[in-house]
N, C-alpha and C positions, 0 to 999 in steps of 0.2 A: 494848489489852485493856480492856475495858467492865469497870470497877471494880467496879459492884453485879455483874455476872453473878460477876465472881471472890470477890466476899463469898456468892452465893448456893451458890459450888461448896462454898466452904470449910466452910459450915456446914453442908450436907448431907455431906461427910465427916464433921464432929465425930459429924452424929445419927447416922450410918450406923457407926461405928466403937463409940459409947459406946449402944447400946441398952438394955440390959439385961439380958439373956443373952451368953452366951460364946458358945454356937454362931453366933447371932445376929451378933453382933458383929466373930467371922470373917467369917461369909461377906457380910456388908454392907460391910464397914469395905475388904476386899478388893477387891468389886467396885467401891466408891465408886472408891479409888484406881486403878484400870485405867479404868474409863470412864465417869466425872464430866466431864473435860476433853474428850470428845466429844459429848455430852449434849446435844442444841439444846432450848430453851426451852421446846416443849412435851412433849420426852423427859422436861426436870426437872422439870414440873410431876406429870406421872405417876409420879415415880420418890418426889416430897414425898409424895403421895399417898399410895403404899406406905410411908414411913416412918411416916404416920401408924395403921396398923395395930396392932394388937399382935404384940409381936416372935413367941408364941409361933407367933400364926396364921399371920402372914407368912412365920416358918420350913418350915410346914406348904405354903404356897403354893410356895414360893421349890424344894424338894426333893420335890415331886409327893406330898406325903404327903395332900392334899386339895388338892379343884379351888378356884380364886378365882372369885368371883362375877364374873359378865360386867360390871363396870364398872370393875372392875380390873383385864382382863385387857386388855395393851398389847405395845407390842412390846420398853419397859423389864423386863415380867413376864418375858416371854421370855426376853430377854437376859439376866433374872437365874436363869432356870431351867437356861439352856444354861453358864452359867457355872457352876452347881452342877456340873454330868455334867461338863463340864470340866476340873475341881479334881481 
């Protein structure tokens, strides 16, 4: 196992678990832990991207409550949209 790549998972769990918000915080922290460890390099890069957001807007993205701007939208957006209707 590639040591940085498993230092890069673990701490996109930390940020994706401890955002800020509660709701936030479920449904990040949630999907971190189901599919961080399938994630290839440029899924994480889009997926750091999305953390760097603000949680409330991100929330907003993340539950179709508002569209994301076309440079955000990826196919980790997706997979974090479908995991919401999932839940």
């Amino acid at each position: 196992m590639d040591v940085a790549l498993d230092d890069r998972r673990k701490r996109l769990l930390y940020r994706s678990s401890y955002t800020g918000t509660k709701e936030t915080d479920l449904l990040l922290g949630t999907f971190a832990r189901r599919h961080l460890a399938t994630l290839n390099d440029a899924q994480l890069d889009a997926y750091e991207a999305l953390l760097e957001i603000p949680d409330p807007r991100l929330y907003k993205w993340a539950t179709g409550q508002e569209a994301a701007p076309e440079e955000y939208e990826s196919d980790v957006l997706d997979m974090l949209k479908d995991f919401k209707v999932a839940r």
